[in-house]
C-alpha positions in Angstrom: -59.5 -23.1 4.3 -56.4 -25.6 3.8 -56.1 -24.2 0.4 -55.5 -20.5 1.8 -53.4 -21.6 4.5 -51.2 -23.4 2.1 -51.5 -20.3 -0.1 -50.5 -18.2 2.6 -47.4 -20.3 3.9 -45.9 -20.3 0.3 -46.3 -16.4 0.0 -44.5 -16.2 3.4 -41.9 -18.6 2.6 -40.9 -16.4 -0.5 -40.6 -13.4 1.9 -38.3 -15.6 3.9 -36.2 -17.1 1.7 -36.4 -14.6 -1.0 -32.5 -13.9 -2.8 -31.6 -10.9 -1.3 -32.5 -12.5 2.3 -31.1 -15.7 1.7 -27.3 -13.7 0.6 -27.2 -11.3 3.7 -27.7 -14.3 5.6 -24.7 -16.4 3.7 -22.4 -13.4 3.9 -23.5 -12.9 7.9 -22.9 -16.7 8.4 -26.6 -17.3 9.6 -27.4 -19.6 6.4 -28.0 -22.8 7.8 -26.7 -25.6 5.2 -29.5 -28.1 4.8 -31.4 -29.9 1.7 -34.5 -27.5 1.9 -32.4 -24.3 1.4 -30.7 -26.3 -1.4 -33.6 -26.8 -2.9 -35.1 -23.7 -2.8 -32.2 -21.9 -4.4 -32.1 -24.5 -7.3 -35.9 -24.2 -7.8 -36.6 -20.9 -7.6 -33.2 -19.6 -9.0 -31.3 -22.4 -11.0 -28.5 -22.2 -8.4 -26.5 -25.2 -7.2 -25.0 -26.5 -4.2 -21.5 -25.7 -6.0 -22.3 -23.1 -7.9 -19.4 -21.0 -9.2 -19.6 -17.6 -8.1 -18.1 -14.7 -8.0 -17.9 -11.6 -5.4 -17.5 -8.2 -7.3 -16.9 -5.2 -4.5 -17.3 -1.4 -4.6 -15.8 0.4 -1.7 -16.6 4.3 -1.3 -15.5 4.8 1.9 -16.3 8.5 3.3 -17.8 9.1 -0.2 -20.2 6.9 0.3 -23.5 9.5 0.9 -21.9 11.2 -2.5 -21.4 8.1 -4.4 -24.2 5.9 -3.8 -27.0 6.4 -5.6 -24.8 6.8 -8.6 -23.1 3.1 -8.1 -26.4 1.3 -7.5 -27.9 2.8 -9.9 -24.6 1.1 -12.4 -24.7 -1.8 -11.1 -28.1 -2.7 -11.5 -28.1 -1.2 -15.1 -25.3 -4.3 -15.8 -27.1 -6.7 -13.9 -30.0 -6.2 -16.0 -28.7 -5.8 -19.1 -26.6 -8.8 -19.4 -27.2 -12.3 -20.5 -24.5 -14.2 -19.8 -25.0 -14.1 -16.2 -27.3 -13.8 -13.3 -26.3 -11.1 -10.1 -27.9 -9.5 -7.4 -26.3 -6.1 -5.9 -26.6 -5.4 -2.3 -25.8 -2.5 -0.5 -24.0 -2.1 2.8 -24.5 1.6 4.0 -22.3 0.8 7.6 -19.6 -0.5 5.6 -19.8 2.3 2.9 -19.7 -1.0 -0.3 -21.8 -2.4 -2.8 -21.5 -6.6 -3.1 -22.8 -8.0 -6.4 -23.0 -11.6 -6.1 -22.5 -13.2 -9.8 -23.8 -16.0 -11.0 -24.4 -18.8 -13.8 -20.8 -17.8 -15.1 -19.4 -20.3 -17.7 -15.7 -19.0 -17.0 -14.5 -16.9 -13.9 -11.5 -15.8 -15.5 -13.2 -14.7 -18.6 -15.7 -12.8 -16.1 -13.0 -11.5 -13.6 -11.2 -10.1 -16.6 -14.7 -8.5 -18.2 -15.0 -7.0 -14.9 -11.4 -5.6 -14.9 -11.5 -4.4 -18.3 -14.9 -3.1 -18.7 -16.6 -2.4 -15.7 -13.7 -0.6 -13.4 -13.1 1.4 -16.0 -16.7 2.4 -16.1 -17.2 3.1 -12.6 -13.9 5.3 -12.6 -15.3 6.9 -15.4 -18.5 8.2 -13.5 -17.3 8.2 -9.8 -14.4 10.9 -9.3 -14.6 10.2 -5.6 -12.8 7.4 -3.5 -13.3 4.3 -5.3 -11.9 0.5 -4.3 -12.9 -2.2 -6.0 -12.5 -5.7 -4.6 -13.3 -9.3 -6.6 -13.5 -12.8 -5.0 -14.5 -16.7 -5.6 -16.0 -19.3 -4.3 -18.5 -22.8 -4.7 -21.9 -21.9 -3.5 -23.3 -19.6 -1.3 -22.1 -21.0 1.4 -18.9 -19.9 0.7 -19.7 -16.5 0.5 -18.7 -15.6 4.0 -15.1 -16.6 3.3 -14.5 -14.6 0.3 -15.6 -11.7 1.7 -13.7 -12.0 4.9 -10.8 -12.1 2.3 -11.5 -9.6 0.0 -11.8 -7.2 3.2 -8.3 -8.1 4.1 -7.3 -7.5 0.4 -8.6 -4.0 0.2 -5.7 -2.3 1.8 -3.6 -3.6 -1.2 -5.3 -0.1 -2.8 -2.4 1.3 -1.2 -0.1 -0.2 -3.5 -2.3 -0.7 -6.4 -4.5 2.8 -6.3 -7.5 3.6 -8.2 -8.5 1.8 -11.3 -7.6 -1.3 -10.3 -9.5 -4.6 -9.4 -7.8 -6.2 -6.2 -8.1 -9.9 -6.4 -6.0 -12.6 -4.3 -4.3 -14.3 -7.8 -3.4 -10.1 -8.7 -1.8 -10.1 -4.9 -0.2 -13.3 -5.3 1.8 -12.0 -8.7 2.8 -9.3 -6.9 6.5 -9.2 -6.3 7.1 -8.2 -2.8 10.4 -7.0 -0.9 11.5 -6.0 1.9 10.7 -2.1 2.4 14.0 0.3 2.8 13.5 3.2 5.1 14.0 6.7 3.9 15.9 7.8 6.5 16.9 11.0 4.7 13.1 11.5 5.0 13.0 11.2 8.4 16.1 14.0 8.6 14.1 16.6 7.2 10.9 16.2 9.8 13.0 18.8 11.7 13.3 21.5 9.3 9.6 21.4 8.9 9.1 22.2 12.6 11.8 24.2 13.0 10.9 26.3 10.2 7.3 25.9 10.2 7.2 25.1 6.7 3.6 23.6 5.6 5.1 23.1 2.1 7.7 21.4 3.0 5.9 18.9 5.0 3.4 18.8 2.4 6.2 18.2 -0.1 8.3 15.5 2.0 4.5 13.5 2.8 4.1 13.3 -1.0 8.0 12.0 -1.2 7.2 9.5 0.8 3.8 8.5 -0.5 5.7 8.1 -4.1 8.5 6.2 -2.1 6.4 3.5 -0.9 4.2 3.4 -4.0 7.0 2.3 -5.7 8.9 0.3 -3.7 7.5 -3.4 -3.8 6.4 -3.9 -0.5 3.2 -5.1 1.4 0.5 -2.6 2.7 1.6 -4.0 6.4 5.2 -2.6 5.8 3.9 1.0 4.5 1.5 1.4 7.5 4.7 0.0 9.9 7.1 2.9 7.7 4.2 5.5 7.8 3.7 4.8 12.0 7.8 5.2 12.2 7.8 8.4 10.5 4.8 9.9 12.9 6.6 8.9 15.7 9.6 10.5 14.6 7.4 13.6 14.0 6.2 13.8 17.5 9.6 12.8 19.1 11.1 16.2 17.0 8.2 18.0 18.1 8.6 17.1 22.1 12.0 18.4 21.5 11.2 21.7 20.2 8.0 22.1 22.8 5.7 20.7 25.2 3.0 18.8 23.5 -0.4 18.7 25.1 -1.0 15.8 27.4 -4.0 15.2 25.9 -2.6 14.2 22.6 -3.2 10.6 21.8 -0.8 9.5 19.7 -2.8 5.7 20.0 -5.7 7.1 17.9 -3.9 8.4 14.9 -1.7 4.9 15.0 -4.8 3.2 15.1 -6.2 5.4 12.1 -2.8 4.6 10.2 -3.3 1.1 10.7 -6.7 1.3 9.5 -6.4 3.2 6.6 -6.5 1.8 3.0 -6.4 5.1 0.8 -3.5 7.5 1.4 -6.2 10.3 1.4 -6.6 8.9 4.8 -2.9 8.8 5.6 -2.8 12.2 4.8 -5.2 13.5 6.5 -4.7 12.0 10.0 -0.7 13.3 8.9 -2.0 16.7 8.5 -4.4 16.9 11.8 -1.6 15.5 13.9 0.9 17.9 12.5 -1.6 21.1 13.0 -2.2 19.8 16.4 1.6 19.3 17.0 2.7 23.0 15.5 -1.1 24.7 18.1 0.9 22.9 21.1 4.8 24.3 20.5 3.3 27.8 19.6 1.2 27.5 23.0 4.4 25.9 24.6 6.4 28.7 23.6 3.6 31.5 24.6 3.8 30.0 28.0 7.4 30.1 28.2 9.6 33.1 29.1 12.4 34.1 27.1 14.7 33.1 29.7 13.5 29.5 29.9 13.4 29.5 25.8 17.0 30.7 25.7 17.9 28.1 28.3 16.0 25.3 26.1 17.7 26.5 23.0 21.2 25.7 24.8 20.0 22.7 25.7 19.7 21.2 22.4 22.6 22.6 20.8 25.2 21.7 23.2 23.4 19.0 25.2 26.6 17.1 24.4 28.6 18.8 25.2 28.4 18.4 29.0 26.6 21.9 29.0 25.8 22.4 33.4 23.0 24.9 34.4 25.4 27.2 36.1 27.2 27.8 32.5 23.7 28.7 31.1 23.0 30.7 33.7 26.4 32.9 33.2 25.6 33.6 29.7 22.1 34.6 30.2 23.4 36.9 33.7 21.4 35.5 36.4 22.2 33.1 39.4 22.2 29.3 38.8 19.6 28.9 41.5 17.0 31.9 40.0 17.0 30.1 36.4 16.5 26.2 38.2 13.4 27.7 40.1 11.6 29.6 37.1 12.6 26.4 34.6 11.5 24.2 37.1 8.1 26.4 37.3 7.7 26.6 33.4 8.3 23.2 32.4 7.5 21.5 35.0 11.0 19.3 34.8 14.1 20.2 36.5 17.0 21.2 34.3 19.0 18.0 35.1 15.7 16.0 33.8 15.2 17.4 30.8 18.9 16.9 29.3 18.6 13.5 30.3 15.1 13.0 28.5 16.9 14.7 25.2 19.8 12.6 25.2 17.5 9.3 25.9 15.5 10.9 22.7 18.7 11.4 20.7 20.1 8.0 22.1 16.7 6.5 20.9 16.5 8.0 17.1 20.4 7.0 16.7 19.3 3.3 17.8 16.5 3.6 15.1 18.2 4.7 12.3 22.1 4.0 12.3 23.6 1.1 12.9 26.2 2.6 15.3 27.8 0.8 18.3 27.0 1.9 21.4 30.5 3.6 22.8 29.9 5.8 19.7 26.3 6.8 20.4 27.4 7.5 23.8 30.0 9.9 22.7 28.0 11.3 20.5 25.1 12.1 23.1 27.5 13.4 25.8 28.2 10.0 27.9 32.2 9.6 28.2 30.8 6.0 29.8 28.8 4.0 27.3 27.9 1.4 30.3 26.8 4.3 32.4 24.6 5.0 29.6 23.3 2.1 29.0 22.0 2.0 32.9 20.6 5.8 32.8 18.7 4.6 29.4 17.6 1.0 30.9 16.4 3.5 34.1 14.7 5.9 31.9 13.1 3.3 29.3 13.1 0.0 30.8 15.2 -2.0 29.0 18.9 -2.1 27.5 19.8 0.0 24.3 20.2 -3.2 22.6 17.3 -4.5 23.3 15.2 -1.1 22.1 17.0 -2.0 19.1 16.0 -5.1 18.6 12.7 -4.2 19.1 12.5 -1.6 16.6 14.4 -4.0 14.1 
């Protein structure tokens, strides 16, 4: 009776503290750290308290359902073929990846770079969807959990490195970043395209300045800042042209920027926001009577200019106090509002992207007083001109 109780204990102990359960619980940080777990992975695998290992990633992102089977299928055909080391391949479906765990490795450079020149290659080879791979260090299993905390901050360095190759920390570190120049003439050309409706030529200036930032030597953090700046832009140009719908959250495609670590997923959440922007200004516009798109349209070419309602009014032949009740009833703003909000929105862009003083933006807006300027703006935004540039420095 002992005998099959003891018998029974040992099978359920190698259930327990089988490979695969003792890794997920390293890389969840629910391994405890204590002399029977150490011996149990010497024993039954031949691995040591400081064993070097090494962390080899595959990320597949929204390919992962397409992809999978494929890359498992790879990685356990080089697990089991070679001899010069021991792994074990897991597979996280929630986190679209593949970890295999290396082991018994007599030099981690030597094995980081047979990884780099062999396997990546491979994968890219038989995967023609999204593809990152990732590659890590560390002493033990127990350091697991660290390594891949840092290899999932590395992975948005795909942005700057892009398919093919293996992100590692030493590849980030020789990385020679600077600090990243706006493309301002970029940002001049948003208006065209919404002006003009011109899908190509938004299509055309995203790809301009996914090659821009691609080749400027900058950090992922600064692209995602640039690519944020430029949506903003977008959607300031577009509130200009029409009403956008109020239910347009501009916080979840940020957030989806921010995220993001291929520029396929730049580019799409570009391309949804700009559809959605172009469905709202045609809806605006169907809304809007001539009259009040006519009165709009003076707005923003001689908002400047000191342009009063009553002038409008006489060009368009009907009575100052008709046009202020149907613009009123359209937009929803009173005329005297809605020059104000375009000249805070000029005042704002010319704070973002010149380097003008401030009795020079005033002119330029249609503000003889720069201090009286300076209090509308501080009423209208909550703090000073210099201050909003400051912040956006």
């Amino acid at each position: 009776m002992e005998e099959h109780k003891s018998q029974y204990e040992e099978e359920g102990l190698g259930i327990v503290f089988s490979l695969k359960y003792l890794l997920l619980n390293a890389i969840t940080g629910q391994l405890e750290e204590n002399e029977q777990i150490e011996n149990i992975l010497k024993s039954r695998y031949e691995m040591e308290k400081k064993e070097k290992l090494a962390v080899f990633g595959v990320g597949l992102r929204e390919d992962y359902c397409k992809a999978a089977e494929v890359v498992n299928i790879m990685l356990e055909d080089i697990s089991s073929r070679n001899q010069t080391f021991r792994s074990f391949v897991v597979s996280f479906p929630y986190k679209q990846a593949f970890l295999m765990v290396i082991y018994k490795i007599d030099d981690l450079e030597e094995m980081r770079t047979y990884f780099e020149r062999k396997v990546v290659p491979m994968l890219c080879g038989k995967i023609r969807e999204t593809l990152i791979c990732t590659w890590g260090t560390c002493e033990g299993i127990w350091g697991i959990r660290d390594v891949m905390l840092e290899m999932s901050k590395n992975v948005e360095w795909n942005l700057i490195f892009g398919r093919g190759v293996l992100i590692s920390q030493s590849k980030i570190e020789e990385a020679k970043v600077l600090p990243i120049r706006y493309p301002i003439d970029l940002e001049k050309k948003i208006r065209e395209v919404f002006v003009e409706v011109n899908r190509e030529q938004f299509k055309h200036n995203l790809d301009l300045f996914r090659d821009y930032c691609i080749n400027t030597p900058c950090s992922p953090g600064e692209i995602k800042e640039a690519c944020v700046r430029y949506f903003l832009t977008a959607i300031s140009v577009a509130k200009e042209l029409g009403p956008l719908n109020k239910a347009y959250q501009a916080k979840d495609a940020i957030f989806a920027i921010i995220e993001a670590i291929t520029w396929e997923e730049i580019e799409r959440v570009a391309w949804a926001c700009f559809e959605q922007m172009l469905s709202d200004m045609q809806k605006g516009k169907d809304e809007v009577s001539l009259l009040v798109r006519k009165t709009q349209q003076y707005i923003h070419e001689y908002y400047n200019q000191g342009i009063t309602l009553e002038e409008i009014a006489s060009r368009l032949h009907v009575s100052g106090e008709y046009l202020s009740t149907q613009f009123k009833k359209e937009t929803g703003k009173s005329f005297t509002e809605t020059i104000r909000k375009f000249r805070i929105e000029k005042i704002k862009e010319l704070l973002r992207m010149s380097t003008l003083k401030l009795n020079q933006i005033a002119k330029m807006v249609g503000y003889s007083d720069p201090k009286y300027m300076s209090k509308v703006f501080k009423t209208e935004v909550g703090m000073r001109p210099t201050e909003y540039r400051k912040q956006k420095d």
